[in-house]
MIVEXKOL-509511 format. One line per 3 residues: number of its first residue (from 0); their letters; for each residue y, x, z of C-alpha. Coordinates in pm, 1 decimal, always signed. Each point is the difference from the previous one (the first is absolute). Last residue first. Layout:
// MIVEXKOL-509511
NUM = A = Y,X,Z  ...
END
This chain:
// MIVEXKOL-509511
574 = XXX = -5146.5,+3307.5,+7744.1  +143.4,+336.0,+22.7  -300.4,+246.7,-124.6
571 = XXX = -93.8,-177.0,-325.6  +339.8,-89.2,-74.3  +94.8,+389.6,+52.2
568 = XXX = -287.6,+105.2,-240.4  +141.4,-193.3,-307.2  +330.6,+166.9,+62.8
565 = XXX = -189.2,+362.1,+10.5  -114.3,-68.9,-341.6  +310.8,-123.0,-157.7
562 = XXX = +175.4,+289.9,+189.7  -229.6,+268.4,-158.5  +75.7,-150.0,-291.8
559 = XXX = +368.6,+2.1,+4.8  +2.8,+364.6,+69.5  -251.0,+58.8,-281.3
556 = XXX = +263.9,-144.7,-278.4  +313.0,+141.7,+198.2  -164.2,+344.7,-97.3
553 = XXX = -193.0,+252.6,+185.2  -2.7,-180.2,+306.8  +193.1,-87.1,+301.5
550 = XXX = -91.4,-294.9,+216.9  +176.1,-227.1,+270.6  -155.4,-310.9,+162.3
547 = XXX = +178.5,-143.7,+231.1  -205.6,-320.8,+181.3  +201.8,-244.4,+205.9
544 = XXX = -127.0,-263.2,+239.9  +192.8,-331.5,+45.4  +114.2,-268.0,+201.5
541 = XXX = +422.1,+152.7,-41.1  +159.0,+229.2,+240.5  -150.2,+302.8,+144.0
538 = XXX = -292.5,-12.0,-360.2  -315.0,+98.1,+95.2  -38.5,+372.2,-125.9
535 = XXX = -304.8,+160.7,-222.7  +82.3,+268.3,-203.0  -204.6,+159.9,-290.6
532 = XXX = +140.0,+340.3,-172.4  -146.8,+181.8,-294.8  -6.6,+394.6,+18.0
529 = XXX = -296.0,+46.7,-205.9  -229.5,-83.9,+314.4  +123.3,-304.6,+174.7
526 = XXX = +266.5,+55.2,+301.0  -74.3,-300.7,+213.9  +311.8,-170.0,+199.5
523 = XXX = -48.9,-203.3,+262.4  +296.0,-172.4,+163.6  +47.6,-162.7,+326.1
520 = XXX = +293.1,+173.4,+132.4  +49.7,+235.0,+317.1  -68.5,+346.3,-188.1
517 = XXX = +220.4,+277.1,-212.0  +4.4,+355.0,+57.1  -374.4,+29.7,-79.9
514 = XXX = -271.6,+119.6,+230.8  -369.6,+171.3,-127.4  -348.1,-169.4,-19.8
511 = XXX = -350.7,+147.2,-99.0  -196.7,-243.5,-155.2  -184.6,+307.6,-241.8
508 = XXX = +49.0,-127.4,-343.4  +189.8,-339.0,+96.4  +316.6,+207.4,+124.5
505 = XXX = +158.6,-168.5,+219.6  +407.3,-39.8,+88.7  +125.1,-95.6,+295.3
502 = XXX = +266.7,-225.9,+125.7  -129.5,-229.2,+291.8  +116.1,-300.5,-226.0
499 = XXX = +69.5,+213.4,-323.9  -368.1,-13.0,-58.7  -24.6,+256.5,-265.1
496 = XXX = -352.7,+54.5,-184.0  -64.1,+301.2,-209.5  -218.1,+43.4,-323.0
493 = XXX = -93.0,-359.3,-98.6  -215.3,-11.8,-277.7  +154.2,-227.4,-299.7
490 = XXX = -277.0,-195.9,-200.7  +95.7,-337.8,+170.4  +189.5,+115.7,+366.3
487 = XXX = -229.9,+304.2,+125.4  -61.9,+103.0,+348.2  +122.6,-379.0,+149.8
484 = XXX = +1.1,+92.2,+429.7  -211.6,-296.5,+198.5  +223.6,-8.7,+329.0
481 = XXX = +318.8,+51.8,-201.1  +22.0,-209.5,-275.9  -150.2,-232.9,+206.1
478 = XXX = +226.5,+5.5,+266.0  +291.1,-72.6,-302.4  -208.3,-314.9,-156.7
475 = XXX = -51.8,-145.7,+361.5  +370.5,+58.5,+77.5  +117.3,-165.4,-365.2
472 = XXX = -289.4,-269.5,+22.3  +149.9,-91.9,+325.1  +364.2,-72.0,-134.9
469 = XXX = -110.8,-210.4,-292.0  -260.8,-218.6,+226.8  +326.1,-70.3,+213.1
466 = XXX = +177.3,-115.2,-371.7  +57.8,+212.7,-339.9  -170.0,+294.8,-94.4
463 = XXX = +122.4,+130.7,-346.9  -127.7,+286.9,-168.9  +291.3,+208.6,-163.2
460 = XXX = -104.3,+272.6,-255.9  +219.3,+317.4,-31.0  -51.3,+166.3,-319.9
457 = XXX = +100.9,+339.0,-97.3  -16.1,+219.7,-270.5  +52.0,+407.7,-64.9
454 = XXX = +33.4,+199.6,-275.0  +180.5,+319.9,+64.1  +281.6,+157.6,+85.7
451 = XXX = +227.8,+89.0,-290.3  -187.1,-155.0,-305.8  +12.8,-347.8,+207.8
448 = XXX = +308.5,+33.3,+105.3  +83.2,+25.2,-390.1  -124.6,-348.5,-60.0
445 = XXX = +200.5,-157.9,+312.9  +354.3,+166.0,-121.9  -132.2,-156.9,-367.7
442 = XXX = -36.9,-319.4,+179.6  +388.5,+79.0,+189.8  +144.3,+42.2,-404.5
439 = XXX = +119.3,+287.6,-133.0  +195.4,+152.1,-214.1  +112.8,+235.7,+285.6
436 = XXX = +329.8,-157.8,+87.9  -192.8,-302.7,+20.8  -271.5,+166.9,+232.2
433 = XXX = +357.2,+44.3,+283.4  +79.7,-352.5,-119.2  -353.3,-107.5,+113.0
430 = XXX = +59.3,+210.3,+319.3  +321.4,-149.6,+72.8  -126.2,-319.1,-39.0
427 = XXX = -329.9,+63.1,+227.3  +259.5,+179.6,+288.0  +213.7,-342.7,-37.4
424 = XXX = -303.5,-270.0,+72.2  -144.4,+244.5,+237.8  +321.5,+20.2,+203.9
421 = XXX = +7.1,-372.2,+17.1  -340.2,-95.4,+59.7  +9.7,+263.0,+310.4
418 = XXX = -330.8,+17.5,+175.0  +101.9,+75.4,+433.9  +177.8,+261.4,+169.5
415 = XXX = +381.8,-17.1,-128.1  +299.7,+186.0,-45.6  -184.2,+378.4,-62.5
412 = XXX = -97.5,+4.3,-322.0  -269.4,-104.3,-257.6  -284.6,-321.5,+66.0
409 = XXX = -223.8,-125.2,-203.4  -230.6,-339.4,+19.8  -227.9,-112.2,-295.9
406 = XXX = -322.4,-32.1,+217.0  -138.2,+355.1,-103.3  +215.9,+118.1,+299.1
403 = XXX = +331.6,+230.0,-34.6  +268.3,+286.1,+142.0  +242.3,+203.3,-207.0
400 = XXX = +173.3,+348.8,+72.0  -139.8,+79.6,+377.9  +145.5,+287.6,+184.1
397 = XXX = -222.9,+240.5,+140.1  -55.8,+153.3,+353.3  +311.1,-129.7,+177.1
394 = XXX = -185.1,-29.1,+300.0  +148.0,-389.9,+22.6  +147.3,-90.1,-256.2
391 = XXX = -312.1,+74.8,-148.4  -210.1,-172.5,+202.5  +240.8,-307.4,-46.2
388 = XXX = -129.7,+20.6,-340.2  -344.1,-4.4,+94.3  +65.4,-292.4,+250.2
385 = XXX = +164.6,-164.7,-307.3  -335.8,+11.4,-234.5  -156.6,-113.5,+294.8
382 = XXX = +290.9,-367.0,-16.8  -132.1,+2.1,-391.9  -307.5,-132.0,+79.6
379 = XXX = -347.0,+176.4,-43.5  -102.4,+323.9,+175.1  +204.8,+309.0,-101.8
376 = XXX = -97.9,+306.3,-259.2  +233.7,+278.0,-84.4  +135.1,+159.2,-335.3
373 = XXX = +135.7,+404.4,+20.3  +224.7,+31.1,-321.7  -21.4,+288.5,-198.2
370 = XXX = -8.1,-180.8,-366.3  -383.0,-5.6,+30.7  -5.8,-122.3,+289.4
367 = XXX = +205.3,-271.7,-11.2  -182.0,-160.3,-350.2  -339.2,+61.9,+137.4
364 = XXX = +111.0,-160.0,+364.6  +70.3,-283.2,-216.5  -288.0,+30.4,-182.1
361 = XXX = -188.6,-117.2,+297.2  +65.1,-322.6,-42.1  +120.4,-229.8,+365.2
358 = XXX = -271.6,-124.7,+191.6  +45.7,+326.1,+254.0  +439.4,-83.5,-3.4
355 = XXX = +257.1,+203.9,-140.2  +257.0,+197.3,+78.8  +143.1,+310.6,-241.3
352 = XXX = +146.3,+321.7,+160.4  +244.5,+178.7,-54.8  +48.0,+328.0,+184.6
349 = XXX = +340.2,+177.8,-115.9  +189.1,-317.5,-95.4  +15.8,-48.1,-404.9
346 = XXX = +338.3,-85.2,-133.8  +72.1,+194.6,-259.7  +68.9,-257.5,-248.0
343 = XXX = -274.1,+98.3,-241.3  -286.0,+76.0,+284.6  +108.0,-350.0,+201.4
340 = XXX = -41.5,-147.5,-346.2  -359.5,+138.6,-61.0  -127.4,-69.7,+385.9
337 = XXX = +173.6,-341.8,-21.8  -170.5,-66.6,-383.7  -373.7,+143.2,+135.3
334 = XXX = +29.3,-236.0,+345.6  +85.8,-286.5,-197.3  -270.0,+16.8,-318.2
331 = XXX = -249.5,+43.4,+316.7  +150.5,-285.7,+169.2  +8.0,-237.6,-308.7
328 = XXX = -322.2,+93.1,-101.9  -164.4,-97.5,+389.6  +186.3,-297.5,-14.7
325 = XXX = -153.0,-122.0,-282.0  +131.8,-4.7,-354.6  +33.7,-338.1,-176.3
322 = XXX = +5.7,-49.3,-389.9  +221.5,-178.3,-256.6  -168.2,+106.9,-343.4
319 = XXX = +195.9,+178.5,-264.5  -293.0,+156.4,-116.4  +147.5,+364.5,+164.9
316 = XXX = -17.8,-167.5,+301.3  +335.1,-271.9,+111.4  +64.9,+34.3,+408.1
313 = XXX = -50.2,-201.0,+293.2  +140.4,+100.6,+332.1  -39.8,-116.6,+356.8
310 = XXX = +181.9,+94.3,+278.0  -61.1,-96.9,+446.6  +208.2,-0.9,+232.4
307 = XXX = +236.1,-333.1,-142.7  -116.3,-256.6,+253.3  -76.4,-245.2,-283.1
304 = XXX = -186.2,+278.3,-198.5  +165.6,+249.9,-268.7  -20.6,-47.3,-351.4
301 = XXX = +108.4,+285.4,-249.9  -60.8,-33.6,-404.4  +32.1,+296.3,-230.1
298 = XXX = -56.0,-15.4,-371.5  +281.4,-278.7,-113.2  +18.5,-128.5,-365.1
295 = XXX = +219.1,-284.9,+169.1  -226.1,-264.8,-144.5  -323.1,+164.7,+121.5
292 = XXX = +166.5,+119.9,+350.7  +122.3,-365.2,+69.6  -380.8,-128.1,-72.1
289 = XXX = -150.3,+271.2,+213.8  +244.3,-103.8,+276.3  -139.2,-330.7,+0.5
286 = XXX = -356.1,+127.9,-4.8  +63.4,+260.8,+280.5  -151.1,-164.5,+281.0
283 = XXX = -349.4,+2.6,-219.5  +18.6,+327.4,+5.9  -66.5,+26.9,+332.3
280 = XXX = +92.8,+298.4,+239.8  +381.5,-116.0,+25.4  -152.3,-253.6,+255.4
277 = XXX = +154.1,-355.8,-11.0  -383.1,-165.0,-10.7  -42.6,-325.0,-268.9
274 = XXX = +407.3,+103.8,-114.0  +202.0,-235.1,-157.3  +101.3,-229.5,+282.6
271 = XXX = +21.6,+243.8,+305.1  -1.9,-262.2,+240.3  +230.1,+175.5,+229.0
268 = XXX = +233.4,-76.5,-286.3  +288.5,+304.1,-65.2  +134.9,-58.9,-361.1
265 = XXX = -8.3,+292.3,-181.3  -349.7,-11.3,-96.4  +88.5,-294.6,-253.9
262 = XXX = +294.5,+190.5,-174.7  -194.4,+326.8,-37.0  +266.0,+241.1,+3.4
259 = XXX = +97.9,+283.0,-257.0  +195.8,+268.1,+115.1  +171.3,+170.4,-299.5
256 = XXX = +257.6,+212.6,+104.3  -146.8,+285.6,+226.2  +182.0,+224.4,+164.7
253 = XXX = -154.7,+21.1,+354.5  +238.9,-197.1,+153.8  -126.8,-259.1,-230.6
250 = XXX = -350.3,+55.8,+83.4  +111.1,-58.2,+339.2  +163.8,-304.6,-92.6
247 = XXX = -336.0,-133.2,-150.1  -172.4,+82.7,+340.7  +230.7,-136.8,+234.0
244 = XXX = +25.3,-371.6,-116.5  -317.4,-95.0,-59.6  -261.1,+244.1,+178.5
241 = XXX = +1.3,-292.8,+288.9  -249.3,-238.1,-147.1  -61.0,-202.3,-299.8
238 = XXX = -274.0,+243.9,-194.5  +254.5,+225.2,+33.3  +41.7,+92.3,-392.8
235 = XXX = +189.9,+237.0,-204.5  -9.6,+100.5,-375.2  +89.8,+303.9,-113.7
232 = XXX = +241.6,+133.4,-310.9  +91.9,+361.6,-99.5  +259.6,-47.9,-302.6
229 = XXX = +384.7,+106.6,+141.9  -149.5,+160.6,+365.9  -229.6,+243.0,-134.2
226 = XXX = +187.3,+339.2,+53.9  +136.7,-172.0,+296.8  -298.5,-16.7,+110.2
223 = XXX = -60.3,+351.9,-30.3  +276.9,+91.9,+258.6  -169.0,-236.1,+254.5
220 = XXX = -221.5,+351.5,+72.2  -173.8,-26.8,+374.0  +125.0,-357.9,+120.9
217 = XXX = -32.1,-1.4,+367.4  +371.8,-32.0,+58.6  -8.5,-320.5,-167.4
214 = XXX = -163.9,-147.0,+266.1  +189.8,+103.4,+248.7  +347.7,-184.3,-123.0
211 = XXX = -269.2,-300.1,-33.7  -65.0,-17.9,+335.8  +343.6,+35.0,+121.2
208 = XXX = +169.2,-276.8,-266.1  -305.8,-204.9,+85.6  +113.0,+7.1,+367.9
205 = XXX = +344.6,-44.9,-99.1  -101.3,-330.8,-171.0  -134.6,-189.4,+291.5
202 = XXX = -143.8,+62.4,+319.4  +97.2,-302.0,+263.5  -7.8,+55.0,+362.6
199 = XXX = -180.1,-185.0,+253.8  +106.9,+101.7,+410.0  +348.9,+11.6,-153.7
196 = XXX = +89.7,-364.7,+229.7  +42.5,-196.0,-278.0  -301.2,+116.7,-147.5
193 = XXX = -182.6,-43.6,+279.2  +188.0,-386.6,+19.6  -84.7,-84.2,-323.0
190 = XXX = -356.8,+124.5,+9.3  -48.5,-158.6,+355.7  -246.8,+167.4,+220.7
187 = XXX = -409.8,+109.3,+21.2  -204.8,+40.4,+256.1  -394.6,-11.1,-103.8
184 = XXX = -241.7,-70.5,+351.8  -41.2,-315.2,-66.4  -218.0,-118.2,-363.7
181 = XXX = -144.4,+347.8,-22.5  -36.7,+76.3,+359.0  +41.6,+380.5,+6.6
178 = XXX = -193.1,+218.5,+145.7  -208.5,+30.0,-310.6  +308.2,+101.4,-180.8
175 = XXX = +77.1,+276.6,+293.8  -288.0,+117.2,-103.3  +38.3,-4.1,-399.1
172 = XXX = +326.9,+141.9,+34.3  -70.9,+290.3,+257.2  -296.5,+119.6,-254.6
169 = XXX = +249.1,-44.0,-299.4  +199.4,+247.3,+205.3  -334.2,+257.3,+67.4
166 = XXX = -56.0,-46.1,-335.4  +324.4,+67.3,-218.0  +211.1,-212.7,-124.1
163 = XXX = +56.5,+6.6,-384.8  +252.2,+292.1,-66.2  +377.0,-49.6,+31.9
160 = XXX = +26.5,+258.1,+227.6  +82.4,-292.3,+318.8  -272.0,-165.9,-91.7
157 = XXX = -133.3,-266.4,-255.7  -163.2,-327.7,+31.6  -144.5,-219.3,-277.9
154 = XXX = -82.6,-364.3,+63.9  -154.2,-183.1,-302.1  -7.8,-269.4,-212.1
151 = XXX = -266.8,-132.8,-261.7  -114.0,-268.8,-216.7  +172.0,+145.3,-273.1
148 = XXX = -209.5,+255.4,-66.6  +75.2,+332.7,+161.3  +185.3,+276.3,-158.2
145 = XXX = +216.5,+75.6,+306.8  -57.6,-290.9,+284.0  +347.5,+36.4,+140.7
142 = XXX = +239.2,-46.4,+253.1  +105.2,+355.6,+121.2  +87.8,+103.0,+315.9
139 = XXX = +181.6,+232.3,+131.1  -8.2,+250.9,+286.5  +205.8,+210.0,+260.5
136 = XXX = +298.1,-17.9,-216.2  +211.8,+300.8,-151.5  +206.9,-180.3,-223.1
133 = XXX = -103.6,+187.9,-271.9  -323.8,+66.0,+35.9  -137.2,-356.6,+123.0
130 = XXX = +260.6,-76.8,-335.2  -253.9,+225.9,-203.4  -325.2,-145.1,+110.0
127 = XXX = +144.6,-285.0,-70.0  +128.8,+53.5,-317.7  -384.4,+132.2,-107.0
124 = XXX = -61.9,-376.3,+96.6  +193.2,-108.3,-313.3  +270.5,-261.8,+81.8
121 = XXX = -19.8,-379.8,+70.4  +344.5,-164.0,+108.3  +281.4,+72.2,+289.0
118 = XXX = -209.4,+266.4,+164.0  -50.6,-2.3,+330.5  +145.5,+302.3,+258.3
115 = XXX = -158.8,-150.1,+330.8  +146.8,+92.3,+328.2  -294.3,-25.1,+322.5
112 = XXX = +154.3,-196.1,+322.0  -364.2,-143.2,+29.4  +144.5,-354.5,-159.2
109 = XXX = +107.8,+212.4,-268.9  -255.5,+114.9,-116.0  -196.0,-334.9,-10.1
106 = XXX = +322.7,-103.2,-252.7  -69.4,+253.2,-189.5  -364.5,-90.1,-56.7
103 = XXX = +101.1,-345.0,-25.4  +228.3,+136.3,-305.5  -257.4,+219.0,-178.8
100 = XXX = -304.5,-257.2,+76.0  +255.1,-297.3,-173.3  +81.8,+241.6,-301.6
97 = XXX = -368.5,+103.5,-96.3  -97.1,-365.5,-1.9  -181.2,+5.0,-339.9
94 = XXX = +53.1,+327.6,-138.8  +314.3,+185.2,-134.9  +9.5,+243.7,+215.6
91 = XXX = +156.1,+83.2,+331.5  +194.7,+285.2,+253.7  +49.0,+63.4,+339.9
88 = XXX = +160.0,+256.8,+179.5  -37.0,+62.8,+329.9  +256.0,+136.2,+264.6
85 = XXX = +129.8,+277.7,+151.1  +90.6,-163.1,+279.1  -325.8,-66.4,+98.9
82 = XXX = -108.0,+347.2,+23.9  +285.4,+91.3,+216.2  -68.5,-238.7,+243.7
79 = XXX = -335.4,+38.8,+34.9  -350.5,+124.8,-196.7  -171.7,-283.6,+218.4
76 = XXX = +267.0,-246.2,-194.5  -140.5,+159.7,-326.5  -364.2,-125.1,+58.8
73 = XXX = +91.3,-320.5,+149.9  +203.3,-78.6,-329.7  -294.8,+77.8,-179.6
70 = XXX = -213.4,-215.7,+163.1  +217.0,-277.6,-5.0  -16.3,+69.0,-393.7
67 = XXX = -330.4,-31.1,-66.7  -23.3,-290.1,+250.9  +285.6,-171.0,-212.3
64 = XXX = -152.1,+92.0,-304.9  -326.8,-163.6,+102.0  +166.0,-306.3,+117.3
61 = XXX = +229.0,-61.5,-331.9  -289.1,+87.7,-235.8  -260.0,+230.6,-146.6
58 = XXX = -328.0,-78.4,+52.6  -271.9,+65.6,+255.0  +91.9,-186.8,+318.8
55 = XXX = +88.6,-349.2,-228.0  +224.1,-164.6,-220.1  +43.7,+163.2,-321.5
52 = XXX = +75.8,+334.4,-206.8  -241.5,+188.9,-116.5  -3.5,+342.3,+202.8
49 = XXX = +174.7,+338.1,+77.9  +107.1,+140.4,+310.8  +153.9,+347.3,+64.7
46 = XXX = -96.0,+251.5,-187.4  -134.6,+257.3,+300.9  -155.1,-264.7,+99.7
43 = XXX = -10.5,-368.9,+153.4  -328.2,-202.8,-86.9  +87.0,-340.3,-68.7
40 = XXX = -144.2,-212.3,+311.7  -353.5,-96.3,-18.6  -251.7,-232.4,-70.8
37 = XXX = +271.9,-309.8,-43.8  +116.6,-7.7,-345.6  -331.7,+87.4,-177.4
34 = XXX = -204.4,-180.2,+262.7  +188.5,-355.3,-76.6  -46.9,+79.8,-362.8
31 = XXX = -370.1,+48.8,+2.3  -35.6,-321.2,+279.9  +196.3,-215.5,-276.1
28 = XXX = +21.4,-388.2,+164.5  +317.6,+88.2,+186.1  +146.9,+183.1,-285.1
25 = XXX = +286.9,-254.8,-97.0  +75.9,-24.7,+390.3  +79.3,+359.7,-3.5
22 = XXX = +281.5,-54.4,-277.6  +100.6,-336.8,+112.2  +101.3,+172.6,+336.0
19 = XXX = +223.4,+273.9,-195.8  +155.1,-301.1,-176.4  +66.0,-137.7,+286.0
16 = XXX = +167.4,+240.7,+175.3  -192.4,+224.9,+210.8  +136.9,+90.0,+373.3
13 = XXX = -167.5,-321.4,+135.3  -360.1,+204.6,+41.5  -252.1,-212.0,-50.2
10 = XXX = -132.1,+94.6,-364.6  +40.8,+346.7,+117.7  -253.6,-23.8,+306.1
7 = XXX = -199.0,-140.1,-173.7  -33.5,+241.3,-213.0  -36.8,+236.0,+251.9
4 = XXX = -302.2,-176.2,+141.7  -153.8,-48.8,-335.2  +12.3,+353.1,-65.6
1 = XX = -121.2,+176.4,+349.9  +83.4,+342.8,-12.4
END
């Protein structure tokens, strides 16, 4: 594509308001920037869009939501009548402009005869899964960047299962996008009138009311919080976003009494004001609540990002120290408290199973196994994690008991098909009651995991590639990995290769090759002698390229060293 010939195309097109023409004209003497917003349109996936938002082909804004959505529309029009009255809902955060792209969205339905159910204010994206459910809709979308910095917006579109959209319909979308004349070929109608008219309806309250009735039914053993109820104190935080309201009065559904709120993260600012990144994997996100925890006497802190999918937790060590677990800990303490509960209440299903995704720890599947529980591998992204659960809908070959990534997202029953903020906010407080009840506290929980299924540490290392130059040193980096095979990564020899793009497995030793269930993503993934893991994966959704490591050793001490040494290898090898 031709840059400067698209920007100017932009800068002369009398759709933009002046602002949005004072924007472009601000750049006109910055080639880098002119390239960055005109190379290319914003890649449409499986996720949807995602970008910085701003004027131009490759951000995030009024035209590129409207082609995003035109597309869409066209996609569910050419599933007919029936398909289009069952609507799409559509749901937002609390970022910058997150409203306006929810409502013209809606409003594009409806000028293709399409219903929309939108919400009435911001609400977890887990809710939208659920209301696409619920109301039985042919899609929804979801305004929302997740755990993004500020600077960015994003275009998430669901199906009619409440999964992520799969790829041959995100395949439709993105060509009938490129059909589509971004500034003229988007029709869209009047909000007041659509919603005059019922072709816009309003969600409100009984949606929540639905959701959250669901919710609760997920909870494994409440009976122990009540145990707790009178002295057990949290504190809460949503990092200004959508968590706000329905978290804290599911943990009072729950049983609990003392909620504690961060006053500052409770107010919803698309800035995010006290927070450098609002992701519930920082610590430093957590300083306010840290504070409120100190003078509260308070061991267990939640936060859960703006979209509310993904849960954070901080918790006091044996020193008294406020420290972070990764989502990998959580999980595995997660997946060992469900499979424990479900055992005292009786409740096990006859052929659990455990979900989790190939970046994810492998003590997981240590922790299932062990207690009789068969643990399965899928690619990255939560909406695979929900294909394997549809699986098993499907041939009713097992029924999964809890479902998670190493990137703080969790998921238990059967109301929803994406990372559930809420239900992991209320499972992690009835477990912590549950280790209460016990004596303990969630670190000591952590400790004893440990003693139960071994020492193992993770690291996952996030190397970012920003710009065109970004996005070609990610492909060159990948068809290097694979047209001059690594056989040893630092002091680590490499005994089999997987290349989960054709999806085979190699052994180094001999370079013979054998399938794997899994293929069609760009990940390698080198199993190191000693059992030690090393991925490689450009990220789907950010400028990036991830490396997992994952280790097991003797002890936690030699686990974290062999991941010291491998991390010092990985900058070596992605640069």
């Amino acid at each position: 594509m031709d840059y400067m010939s698209e920007y100017k195309r932009w800068l002369d097109c009398s759709a933009l308001s002046a602002d949005e023409h004072a924007e472009l004209a601000a750049v006109a003497d910055n080639q880098e920037e002119i390239e960055s917003r005109f190379f290319a349109p914003l890649s449409f996936g499986t996720a949807g869009l995602r970008g910085v938002l701003g004027v131009g082909l490759n951000r995030m804004n009024r035209f590129t939501v409207g082609q995003a959505a035109q597309g869409l529309a066209n996609l569910i029009v050419s599933n007919g009548q029936a398909a289009m009255d069952r609507g799409v809902a559509i749901a937002y955060d609390s970022r910058h402009f997150s409203a306006e792209f929810a409502k013209q969205s809606a409003c594009i339905m409806a000028a293709n005869g399409i219903q929309s159910l939108l919400f009435d204010e911001l609400r977890p994206t887990p809710e939208l899964s659920f209301a696409v459910r619920h109301y039985g809709c042919i899609a929804g979308i979801n305004i929302t960047a997740s755990h993004n910095p500020k600077e960015y917006n994003g275009y998430k579109v669901y199906w009619e299962d409440g999964a992520q959209l799969p790829p041959a319909e995100a395949d439709v979308v993105a060509s009938e996008m490129a059909k589509t004349d971004i500034f003229t070929g988007v029709k869209t109608a009047d909000y007041d009138e659509s919603v005059k008219n019922g072709l816009i309806r309003i969600l409100s309250k009984e949606t929540d009311e639905a959701y959250l009735g669901e919710v609760i039914k997920v909870a494994v053993n409440p009976d122990c919080v009540k145990q707790v109820a009178d002295e057990f104190k949290l504190v809460y935080t949503p990092f200004h976003g959508a968590g706000y309201r329905l978290v804290p009065e599911i943990l009072r559904r729950l049983g609990y009494k003392h909620i504690i709120c961060e006053p500052e993260q409770m107010k919803i600012d698309g800035d995010f004001p006290t927070v450098k990144n609002p992701n519930p994997e920082y610590k430093e996100g957590f300083t306010l609540a840290i504070e409120l925890a100190k003078q509260n006497d308070v061991d267990l802190i939640i936060g859960t990002d703006p979209d509310s999918d993904r849960t954070g937790i901080v918790l006091k060590d044996k020193s008294g120290e406020y420290v972070t677990l990764s989502g990998n800990q959580v999980g595995v303490l997660l997946t060992d408290y469900i499979i424990t509960a479900k055992k005292l209440t009786n409740t096990m299903p006859a052929h659990p199973a455990v979900l989790k995704s190939i970046v994810t720890t492998e003590m997981a599947r240590a922790a299932a196994e062990k207690n009789g529980v068969e643990c399965f591998d899928t690619f990255t992204g939560f909406k695979f994690l929900a294909e394997k659960i549809k699986q098993f809908e499907q041939d009713g070959s097992h029924e999964y008991i809890f479902a998670f990534e190493e990137s703080y997202g969790y998921l238990c029953g059967d109301y929803a098909r994406d990372k559930d903020a809420v239900t992991a906010s209320m499972l992690i407080a009835e477990m912590a009651a549950y280790y209460r009840t016990q004596g303990k506290t969630l670190y000591d929980a952590m400790e004893e995991m440990y003693e139960k299924y071994g020492c193992y540490c993770e690291q996952t290392i996030s190397i970012v590639m920003p710009g065109v130059s970004g996005l070609q040193r990610m492909k060159e980096l990948m068809q290097e990995l694979r047209d001059k095979p690594l056989t040893q990564i630092g002091t680590h020899k490499i005994d089999y290769t997987r290349d989960y793009m054709p999806g085979t497995r190699t052994c180094m030793a001999d370079g013979k090759s054998e399938p794997m269930e899994l293929k069609g993503q760009n990940v390698m993934y080198y199993e190191l002698e000693g059992g030690t893991t090393f991925i490689i994966r450009p990220s789907g959704t950010e400028p990036k390229v991830k490396v997992y490591i994952m280790a097991k050793g003797e002890n936690k001490a030699e686990a974290a060293e062999k991941v010291e040494a491998l991390t010092a290898a990985a900058k070596e090898i992605v640069k």
